[in-house]
DOMAR-629561 format. One record per residue (C-alpha): residue number from 1; x negated, y, z negated. Coordinates in pm, whole numbers. Layout:
# DOMAR-629561
<node pos="NUM" X="X" Y="Y" Z="Z"/>
...
***
This chain:
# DOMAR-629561
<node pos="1" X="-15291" Y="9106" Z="-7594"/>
<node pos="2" X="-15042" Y="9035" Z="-7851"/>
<node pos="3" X="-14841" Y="8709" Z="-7886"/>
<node pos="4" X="-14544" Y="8631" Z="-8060"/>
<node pos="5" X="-14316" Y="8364" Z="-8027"/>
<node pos="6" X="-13986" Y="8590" Z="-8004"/>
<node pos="7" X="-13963" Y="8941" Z="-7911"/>
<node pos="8" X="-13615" Y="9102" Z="-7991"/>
<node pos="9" X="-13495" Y="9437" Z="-7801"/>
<node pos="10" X="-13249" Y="9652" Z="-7971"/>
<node pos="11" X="-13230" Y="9768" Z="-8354"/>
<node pos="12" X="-12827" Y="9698" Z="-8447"/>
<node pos="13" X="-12696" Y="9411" Z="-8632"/>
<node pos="14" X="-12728" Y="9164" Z="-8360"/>
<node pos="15" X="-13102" Y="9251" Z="-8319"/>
<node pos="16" X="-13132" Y="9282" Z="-8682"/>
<node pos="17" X="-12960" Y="8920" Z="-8760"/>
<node pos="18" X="-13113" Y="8735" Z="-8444"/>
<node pos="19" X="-13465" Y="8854" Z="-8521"/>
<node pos="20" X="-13459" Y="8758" Z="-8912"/>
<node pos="21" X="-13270" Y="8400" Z="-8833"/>
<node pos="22" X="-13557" Y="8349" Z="-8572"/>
<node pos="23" X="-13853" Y="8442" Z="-8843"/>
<node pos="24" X="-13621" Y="8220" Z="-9131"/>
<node pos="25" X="-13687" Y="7922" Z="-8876"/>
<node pos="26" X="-14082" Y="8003" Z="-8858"/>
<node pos="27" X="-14100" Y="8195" Z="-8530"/>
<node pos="28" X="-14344" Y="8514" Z="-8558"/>
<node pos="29" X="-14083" Y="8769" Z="-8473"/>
<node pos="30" X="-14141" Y="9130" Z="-8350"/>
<node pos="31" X="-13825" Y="9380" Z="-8311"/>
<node pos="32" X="-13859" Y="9671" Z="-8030"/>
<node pos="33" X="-13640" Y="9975" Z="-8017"/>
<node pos="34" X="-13670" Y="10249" Z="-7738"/>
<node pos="35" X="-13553" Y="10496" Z="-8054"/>
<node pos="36" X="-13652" Y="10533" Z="-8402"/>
<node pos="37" X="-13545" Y="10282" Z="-8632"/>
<node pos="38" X="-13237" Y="10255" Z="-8776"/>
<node pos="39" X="-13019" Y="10476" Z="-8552"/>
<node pos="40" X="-12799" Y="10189" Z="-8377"/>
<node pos="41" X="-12513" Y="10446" Z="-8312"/>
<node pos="42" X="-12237" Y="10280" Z="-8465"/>
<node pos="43" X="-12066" Y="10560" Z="-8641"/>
<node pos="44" X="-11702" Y="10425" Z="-8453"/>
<node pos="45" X="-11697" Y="10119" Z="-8625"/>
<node pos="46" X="-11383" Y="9984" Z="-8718"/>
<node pos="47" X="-11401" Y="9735" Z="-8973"/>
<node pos="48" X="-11454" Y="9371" Z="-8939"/>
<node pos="49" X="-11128" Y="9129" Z="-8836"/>
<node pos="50" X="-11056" Y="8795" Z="-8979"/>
<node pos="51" X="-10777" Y="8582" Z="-9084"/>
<node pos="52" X="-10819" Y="8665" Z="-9464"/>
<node pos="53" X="-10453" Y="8616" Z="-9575"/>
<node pos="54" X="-10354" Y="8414" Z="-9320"/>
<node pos="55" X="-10280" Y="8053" Z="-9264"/>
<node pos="56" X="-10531" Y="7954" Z="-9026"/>
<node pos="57" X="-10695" Y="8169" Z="-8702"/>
<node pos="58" X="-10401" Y="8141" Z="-8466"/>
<node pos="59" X="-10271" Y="8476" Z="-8433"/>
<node pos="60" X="-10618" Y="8663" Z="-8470"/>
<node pos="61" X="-10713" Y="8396" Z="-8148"/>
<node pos="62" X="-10407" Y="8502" Z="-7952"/>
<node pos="63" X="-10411" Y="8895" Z="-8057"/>
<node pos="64" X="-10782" Y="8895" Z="-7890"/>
<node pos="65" X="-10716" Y="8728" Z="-7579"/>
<node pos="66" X="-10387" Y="8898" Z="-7524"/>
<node pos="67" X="-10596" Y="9233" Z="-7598"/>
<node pos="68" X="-10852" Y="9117" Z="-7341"/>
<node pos="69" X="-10571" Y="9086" Z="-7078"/>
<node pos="70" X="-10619" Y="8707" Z="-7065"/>
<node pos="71" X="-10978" Y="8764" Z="-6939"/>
<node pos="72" X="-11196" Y="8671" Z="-7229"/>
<node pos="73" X="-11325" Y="8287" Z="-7236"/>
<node pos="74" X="-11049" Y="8124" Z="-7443"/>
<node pos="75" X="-11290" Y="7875" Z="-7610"/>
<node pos="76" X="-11563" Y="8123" Z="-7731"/>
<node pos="77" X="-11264" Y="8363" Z="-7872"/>
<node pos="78" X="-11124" Y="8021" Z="-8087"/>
<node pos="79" X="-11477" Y="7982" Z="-8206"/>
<node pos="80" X="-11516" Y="8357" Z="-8307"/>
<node pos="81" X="-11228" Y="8393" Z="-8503"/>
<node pos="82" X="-11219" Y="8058" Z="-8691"/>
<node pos="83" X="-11609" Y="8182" Z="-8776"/>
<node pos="84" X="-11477" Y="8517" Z="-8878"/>
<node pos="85" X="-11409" Y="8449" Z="-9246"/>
<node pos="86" X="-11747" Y="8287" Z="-9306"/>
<node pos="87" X="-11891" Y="8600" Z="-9126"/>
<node pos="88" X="-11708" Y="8833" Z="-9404"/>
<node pos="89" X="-11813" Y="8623" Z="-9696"/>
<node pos="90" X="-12157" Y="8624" Z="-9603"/>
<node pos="91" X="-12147" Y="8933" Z="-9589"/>
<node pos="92" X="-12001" Y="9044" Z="-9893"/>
<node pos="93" X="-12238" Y="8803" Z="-10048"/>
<node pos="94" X="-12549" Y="8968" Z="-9934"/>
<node pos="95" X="-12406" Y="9310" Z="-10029"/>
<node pos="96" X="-12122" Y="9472" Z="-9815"/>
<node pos="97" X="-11888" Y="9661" Z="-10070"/>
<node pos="98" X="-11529" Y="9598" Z="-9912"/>
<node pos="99" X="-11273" Y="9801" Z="-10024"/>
<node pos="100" X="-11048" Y="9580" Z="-10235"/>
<node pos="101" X="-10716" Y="9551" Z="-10372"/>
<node pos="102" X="-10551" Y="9453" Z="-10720"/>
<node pos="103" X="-10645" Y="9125" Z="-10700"/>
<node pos="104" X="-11009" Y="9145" Z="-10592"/>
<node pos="105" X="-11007" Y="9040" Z="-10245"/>
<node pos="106" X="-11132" Y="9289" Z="-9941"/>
<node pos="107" X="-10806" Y="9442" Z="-9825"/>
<node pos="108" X="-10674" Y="9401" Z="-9486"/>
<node pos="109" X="-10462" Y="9637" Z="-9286"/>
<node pos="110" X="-10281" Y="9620" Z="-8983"/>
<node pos="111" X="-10519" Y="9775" Z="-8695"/>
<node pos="112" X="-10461" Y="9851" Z="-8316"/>
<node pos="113" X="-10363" Y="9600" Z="-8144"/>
<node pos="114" X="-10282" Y="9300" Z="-8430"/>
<node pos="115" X="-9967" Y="9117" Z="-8490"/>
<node pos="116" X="-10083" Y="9098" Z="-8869"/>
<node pos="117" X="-10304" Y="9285" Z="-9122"/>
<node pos="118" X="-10639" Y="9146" Z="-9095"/>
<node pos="119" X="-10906" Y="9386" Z="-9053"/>
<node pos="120" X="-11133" Y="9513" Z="-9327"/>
<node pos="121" X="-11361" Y="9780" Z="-9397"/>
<node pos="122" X="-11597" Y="9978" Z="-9631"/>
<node pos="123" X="-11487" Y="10321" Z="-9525"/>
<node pos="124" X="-11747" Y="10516" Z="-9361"/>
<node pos="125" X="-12020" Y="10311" Z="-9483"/>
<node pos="126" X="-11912" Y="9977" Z="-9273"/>
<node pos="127" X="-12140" Y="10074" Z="-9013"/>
<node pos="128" X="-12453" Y="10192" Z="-9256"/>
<node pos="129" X="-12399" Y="9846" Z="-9482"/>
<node pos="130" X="-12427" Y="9614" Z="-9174"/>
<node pos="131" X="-12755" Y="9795" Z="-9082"/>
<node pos="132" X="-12879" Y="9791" Z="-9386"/>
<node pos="133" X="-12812" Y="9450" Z="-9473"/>
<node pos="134" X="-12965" Y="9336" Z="-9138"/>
<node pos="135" X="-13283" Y="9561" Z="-9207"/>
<node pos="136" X="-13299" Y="9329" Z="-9589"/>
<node pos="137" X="-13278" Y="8998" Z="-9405"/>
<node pos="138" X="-13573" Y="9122" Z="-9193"/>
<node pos="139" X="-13770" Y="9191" Z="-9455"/>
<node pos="140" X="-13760" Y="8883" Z="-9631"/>
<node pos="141" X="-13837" Y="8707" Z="-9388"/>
<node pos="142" X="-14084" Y="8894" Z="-9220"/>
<node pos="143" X="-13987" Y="9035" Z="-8945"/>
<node pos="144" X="-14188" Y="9305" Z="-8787"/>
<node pos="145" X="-13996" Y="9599" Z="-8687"/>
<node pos="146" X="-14136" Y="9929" Z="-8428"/>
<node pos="147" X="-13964" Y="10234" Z="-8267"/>
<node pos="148" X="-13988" Y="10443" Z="-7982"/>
<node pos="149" X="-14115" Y="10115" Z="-7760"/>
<node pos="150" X="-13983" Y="10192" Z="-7454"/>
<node pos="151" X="-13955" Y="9791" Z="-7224"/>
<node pos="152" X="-14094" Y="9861" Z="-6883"/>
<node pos="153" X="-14151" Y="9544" Z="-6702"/>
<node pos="154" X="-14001" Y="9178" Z="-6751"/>
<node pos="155" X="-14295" Y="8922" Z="-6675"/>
<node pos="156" X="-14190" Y="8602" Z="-6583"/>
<node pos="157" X="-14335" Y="8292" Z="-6389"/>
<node pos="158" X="-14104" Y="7994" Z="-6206"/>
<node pos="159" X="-13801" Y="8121" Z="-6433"/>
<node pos="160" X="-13984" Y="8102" Z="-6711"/>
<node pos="161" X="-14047" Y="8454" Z="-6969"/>
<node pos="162" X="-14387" Y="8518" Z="-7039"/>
<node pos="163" X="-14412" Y="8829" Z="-7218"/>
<node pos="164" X="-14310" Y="9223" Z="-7144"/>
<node pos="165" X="-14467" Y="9558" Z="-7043"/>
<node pos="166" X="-14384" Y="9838" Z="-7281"/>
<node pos="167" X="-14500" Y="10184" Z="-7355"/>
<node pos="168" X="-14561" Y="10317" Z="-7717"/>
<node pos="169" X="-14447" Y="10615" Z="-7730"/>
<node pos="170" X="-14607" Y="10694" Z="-8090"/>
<node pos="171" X="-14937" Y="10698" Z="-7935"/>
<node pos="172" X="-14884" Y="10697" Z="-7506"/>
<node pos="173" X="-15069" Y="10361" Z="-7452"/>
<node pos="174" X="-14930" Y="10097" Z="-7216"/>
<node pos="175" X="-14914" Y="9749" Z="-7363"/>
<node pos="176" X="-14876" Y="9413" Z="-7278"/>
<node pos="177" X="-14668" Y="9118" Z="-7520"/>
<node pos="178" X="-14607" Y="8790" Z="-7464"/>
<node pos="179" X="-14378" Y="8582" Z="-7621"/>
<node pos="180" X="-14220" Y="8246" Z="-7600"/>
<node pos="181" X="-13873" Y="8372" Z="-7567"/>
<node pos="182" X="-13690" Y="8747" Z="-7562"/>
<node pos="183" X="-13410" Y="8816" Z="-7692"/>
<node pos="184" X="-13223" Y="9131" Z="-7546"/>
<node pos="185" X="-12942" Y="9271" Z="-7784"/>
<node pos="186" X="-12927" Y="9647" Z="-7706"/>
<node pos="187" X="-12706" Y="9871" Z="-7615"/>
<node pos="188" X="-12514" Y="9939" Z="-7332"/>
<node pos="189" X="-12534" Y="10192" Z="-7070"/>
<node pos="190" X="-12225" Y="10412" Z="-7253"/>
<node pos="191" X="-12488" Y="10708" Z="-7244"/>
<node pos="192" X="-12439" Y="10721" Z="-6830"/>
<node pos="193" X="-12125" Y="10897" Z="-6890"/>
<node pos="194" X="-12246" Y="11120" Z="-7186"/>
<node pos="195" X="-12539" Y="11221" Z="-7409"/>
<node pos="196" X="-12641" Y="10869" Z="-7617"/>
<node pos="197" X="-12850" Y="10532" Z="-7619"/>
<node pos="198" X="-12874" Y="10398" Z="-7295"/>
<node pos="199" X="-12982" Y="10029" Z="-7322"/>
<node pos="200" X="-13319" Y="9936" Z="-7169"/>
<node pos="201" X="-13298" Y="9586" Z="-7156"/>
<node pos="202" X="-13060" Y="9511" Z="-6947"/>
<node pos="203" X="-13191" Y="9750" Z="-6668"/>
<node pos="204" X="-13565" Y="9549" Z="-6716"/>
<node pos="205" X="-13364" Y="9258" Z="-6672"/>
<node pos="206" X="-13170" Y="9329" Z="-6406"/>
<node pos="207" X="-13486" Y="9463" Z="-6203"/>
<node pos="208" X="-13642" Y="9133" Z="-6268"/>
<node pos="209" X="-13413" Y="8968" Z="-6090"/>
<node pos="210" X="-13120" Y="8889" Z="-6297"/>
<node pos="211" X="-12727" Y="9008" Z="-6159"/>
<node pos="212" X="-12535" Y="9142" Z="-6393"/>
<node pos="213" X="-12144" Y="9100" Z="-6430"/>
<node pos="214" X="-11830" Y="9251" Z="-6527"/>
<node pos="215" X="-11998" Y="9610" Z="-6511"/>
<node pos="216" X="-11688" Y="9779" Z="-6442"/>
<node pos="217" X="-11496" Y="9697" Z="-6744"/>
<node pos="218" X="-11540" Y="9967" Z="-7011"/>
<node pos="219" X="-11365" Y="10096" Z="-7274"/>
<node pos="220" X="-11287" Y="10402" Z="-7384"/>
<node pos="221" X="-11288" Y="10529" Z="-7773"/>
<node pos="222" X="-10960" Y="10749" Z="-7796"/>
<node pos="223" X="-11102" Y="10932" Z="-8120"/>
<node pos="224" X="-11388" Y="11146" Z="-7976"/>
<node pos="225" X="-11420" Y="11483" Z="-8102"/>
<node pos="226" X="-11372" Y="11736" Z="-7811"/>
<node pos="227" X="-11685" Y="11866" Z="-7647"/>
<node pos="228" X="-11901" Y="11600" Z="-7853"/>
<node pos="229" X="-12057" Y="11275" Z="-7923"/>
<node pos="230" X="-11911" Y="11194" Z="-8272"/>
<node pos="231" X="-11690" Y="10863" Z="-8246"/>
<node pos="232" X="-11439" Y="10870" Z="-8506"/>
<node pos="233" X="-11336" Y="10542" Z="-8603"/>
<node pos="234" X="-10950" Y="10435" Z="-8575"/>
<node pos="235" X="-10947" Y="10341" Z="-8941"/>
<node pos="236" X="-10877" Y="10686" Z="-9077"/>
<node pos="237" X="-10523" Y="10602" Z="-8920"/>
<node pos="238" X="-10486" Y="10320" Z="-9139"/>
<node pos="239" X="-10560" Y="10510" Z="-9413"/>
<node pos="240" X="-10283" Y="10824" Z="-9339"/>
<node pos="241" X="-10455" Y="11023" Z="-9056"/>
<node pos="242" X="-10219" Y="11113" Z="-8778"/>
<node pos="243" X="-10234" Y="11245" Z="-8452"/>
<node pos="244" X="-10037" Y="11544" Z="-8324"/>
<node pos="245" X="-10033" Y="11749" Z="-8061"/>
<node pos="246" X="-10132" Y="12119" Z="-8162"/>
<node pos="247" X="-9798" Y="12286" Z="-8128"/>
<node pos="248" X="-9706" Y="11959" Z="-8403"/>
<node pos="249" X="-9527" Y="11722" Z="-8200"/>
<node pos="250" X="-9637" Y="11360" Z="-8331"/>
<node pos="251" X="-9837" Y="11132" Z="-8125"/>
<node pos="252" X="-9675" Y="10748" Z="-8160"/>
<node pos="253" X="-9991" Y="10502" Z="-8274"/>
<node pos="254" X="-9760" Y="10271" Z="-8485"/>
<node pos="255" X="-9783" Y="9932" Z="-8335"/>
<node pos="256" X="-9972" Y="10023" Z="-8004"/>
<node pos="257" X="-10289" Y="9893" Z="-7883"/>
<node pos="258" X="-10644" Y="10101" Z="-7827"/>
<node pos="259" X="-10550" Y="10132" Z="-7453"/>
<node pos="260" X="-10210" Y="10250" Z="-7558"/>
<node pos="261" X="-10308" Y="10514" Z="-7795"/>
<node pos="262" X="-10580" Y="10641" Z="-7600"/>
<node pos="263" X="-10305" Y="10684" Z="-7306"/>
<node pos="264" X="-10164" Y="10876" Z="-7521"/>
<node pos="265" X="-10411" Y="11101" Z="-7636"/>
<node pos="266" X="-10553" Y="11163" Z="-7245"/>
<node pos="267" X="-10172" Y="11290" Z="-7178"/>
<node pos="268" X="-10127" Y="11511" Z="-7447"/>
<node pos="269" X="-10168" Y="11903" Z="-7400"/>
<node pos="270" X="-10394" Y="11973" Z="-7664"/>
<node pos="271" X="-10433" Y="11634" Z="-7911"/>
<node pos="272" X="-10524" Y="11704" Z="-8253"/>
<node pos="273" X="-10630" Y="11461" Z="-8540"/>
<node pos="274" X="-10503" Y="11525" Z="-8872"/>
<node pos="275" X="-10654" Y="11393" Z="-9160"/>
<node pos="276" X="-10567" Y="11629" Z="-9420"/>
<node pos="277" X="-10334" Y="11442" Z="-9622"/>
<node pos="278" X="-10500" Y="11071" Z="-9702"/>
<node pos="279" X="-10500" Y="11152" Z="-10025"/>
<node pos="280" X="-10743" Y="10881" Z="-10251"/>
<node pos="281" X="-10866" Y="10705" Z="-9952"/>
<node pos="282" X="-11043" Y="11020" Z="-9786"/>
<node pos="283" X="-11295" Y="10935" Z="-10094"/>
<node pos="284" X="-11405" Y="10621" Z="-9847"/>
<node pos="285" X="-11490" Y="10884" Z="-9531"/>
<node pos="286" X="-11676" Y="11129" Z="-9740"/>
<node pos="287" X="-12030" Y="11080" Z="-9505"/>
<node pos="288" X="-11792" Y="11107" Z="-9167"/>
<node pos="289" X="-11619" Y="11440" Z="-9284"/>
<node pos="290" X="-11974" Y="11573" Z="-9362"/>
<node pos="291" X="-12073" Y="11492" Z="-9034"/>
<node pos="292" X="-11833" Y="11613" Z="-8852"/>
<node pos="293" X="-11877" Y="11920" Z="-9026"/>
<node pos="294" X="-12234" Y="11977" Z="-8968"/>
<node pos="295" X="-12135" Y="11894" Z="-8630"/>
<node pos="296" X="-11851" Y="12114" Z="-8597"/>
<node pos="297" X="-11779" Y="12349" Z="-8853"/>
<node pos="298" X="-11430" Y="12168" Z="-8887"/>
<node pos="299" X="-11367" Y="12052" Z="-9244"/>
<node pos="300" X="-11152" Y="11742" Z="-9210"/>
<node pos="301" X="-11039" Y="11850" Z="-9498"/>
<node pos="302" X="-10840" Y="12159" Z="-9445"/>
<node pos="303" X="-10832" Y="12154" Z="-9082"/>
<node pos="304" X="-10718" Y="11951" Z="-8769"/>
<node pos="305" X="-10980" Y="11813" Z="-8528"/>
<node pos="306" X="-10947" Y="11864" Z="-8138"/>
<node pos="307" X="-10976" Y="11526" Z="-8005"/>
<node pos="308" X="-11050" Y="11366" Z="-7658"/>
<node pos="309" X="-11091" Y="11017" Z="-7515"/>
<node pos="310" X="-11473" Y="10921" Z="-7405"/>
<node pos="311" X="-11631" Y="10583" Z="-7273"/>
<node pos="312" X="-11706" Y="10441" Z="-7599"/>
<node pos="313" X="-11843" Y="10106" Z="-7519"/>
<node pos="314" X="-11954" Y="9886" Z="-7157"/>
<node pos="315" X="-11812" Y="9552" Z="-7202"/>
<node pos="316" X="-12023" Y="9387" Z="-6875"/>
<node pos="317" X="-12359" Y="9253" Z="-6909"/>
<node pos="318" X="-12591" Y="8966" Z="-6832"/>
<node pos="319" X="-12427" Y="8678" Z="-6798"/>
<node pos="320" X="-12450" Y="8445" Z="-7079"/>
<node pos="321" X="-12366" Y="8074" Z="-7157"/>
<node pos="322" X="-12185" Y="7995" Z="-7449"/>
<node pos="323" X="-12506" Y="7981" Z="-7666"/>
<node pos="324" X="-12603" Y="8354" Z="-7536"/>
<node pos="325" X="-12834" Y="8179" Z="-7314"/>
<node pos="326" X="-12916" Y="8372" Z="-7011"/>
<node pos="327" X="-12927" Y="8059" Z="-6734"/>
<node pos="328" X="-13054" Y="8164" Z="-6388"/>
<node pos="329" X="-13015" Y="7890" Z="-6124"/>
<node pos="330" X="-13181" Y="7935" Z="-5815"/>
<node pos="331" X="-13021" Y="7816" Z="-5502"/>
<node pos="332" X="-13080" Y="7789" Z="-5158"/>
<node pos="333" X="-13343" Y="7978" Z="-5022"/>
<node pos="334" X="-13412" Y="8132" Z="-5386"/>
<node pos="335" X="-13122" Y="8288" Z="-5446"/>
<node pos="336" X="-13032" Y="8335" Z="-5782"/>
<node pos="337" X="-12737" Y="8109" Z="-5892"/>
<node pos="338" X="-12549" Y="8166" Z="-6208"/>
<node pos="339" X="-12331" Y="7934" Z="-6418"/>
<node pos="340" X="-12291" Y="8125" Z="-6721"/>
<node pos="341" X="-11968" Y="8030" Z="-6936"/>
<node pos="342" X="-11936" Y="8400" Z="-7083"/>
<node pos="343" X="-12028" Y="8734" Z="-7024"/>
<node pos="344" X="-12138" Y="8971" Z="-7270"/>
<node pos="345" X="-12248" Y="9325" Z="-7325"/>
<node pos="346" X="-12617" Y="9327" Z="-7330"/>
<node pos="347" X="-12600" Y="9503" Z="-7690"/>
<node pos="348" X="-12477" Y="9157" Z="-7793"/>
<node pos="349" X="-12254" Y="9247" Z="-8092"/>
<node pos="350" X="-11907" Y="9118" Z="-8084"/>
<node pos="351" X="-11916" Y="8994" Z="-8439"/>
<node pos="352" X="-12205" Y="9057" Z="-8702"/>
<node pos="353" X="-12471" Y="8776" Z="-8771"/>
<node pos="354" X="-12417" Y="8573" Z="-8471"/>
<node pos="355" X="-12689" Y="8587" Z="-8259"/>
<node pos="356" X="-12587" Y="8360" Z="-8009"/>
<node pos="357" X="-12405" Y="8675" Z="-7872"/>
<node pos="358" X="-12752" Y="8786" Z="-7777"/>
<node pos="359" X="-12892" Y="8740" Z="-7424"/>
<node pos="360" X="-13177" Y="8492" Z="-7461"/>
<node pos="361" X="-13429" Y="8356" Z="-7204"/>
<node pos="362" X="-13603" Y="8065" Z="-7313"/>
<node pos="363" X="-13927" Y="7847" Z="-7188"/>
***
């Protein structure tokens, strides 16, 4: 039997970062994703939001808990966003090519649901960088990485984690791990309501005993291309894509949040995006338009895109402490108990190269 002393399942940037800051400390690390590597399907990424140009994390704090309606743990949000600038430096420094303006710095713009323009991107690569920055930190440090591991069974003595069953799908053998702590930080179970990744983890968990919370909070993305799974991110707005309706009557996105827009968009007739006229910035969304094309036959280009909202993330979870611990407590009669500060999505990403965010059972 193998042993390791962490075992991380998932394969985005929270996986990627928590497994390489786990082998930078000296821990033998081994990654696990149910698909092949590399495909953490985050082609709707946004960009990444921090107080860049502004006085101090104020706003960005209240923006996010106002956008959360006043649900989101107040204290983890303050530490998030006064983090958020060190999170955008590091990256830039280990290779993230933000788009900048005359001056040098990564421009900001004004996205859904901010008071001010903080939020800053690398075009259609934001999304490919992060992975593939993540994917360099693992392997200088050592991190070893396998796909197609599908996590069967949790196994676990007196609250303690003692390893997992798996299957390997490369060659159909059942295996058995152990490790001195997992960490899960896959996805989510988004691909219940349509063809995608549906996150293994947090189903082994749950089976094994632990409750999960908040399950029926989920977003929905508002950019979906109609009778797809291609998430177009809501930065090709900020950058002079519009939304009409197809007879040409404008959609209103100025100043309104996600849940707002994507209102909007679920009303209209027949919603259409129109990206045909962002001039020097449709250079940054080359990749997307040539997927969407392959996908669709629609060239962004010269045409308008048929559009229609579709659960884009689940925003419940295991339930976390503030350090992405997940604490069970058993009460009377053997109950399970939990005191968790937080809850977080079991993919574990809320901002890039924290890993606390990940759900982590400890001996």
């Amino acid at each position: 039997m193998e042993a390791w002393d962490v075992i991380v399942l998932g394969d985005g940037p929270a996986a990627l970062h928590a497994a390489a800051e786990a082998a930078k400390s000296g821990a033998s690390t081994l990654m696990m994703s149910s698909t092949g590597l590399g495909a953490p399907g985050m082609a709707a990424l946004d960009g990444l939001s921090a107080s860049l140009q502004e006085a101090n994390n104020r706003s960005h704090r209240e923006d996010t808990i106002r956008c959360g309606a006043f649900l989101c743990d107040q204290d983890l949000v303050a530490e998030t966003t006064a983090g958020a600038i060190k999170q955008v430096d590091l990256l830039e420094r280990r290779g993230l090519n933000f788009r900048r303006d005359q001056q040098g710095l990564p421009i900001v713009r004004k996205g859904a649901g901010h008071q001010q323009p903080r939020t800053t991107d690398a075009g259609s690569a934001t999304a490919t960088g992060l992975q593939q920055i993540g994917e360099e930190q693992c392997m200088r440090h050592g991190v070893i990485r396998r796909g197609d591991q599908v996590p069967l069974t949790l196994v676990h003595t007196k609250q303690s984690v003692d390893g997992l069953v798996a299957l390997d799908m490369v060659n159909g053998r059942i295996i058995g791990l152990q490790c001195k702590a997992l960490i899960i930080a896959d996805e989510g179970f988004e691909g219940a309501f349509h063809t995608g990744v549906v996150g293994l983890g947090m189903d082994m968990a749950f089976r094994a005993g632990v409750g999960l919370r908040d399950m029926e909070f989920i977003t929905h993305h508002p950019l979906t291309v109609k009778g797809t799974n291609v998430f177009l991110p809501t930065g090709l707005m900020l950058d002079g894509a519009t939304l009409h309706e197809a007879s040409g009557a404008a959609i209103e996105t100025d100043g309104r949040s996600m849940l707002d827009i994507t209102a909007s968009i679920s009303a209209a007739v027949q919603p259409v995006l129109d990206a045909r006229n962002m001039g020097q910035s449709a250079a940054w969304w080359g990749s997307l338009f040539r997927l969407v094309q392959q996908r669709t036959g629609i060239d962004m280009n010269r045409q308008t895109l048929p559009l229609e909202p579709a659960v884009g993330h689940t925003i419940g979870g295991l339930p976390v402490d503030g350090n992405g611990r997940c604490v069970v407590v058993r009460g009377p009669g053997g109950s399970p108990v939990f005191t968790p500060q937080a809850t977080q999505p079991a993919r574990g990403f809320t901002v890039p190269l924290r890993s606390a965010v990940t759900v982590c059972w400890t001996r």
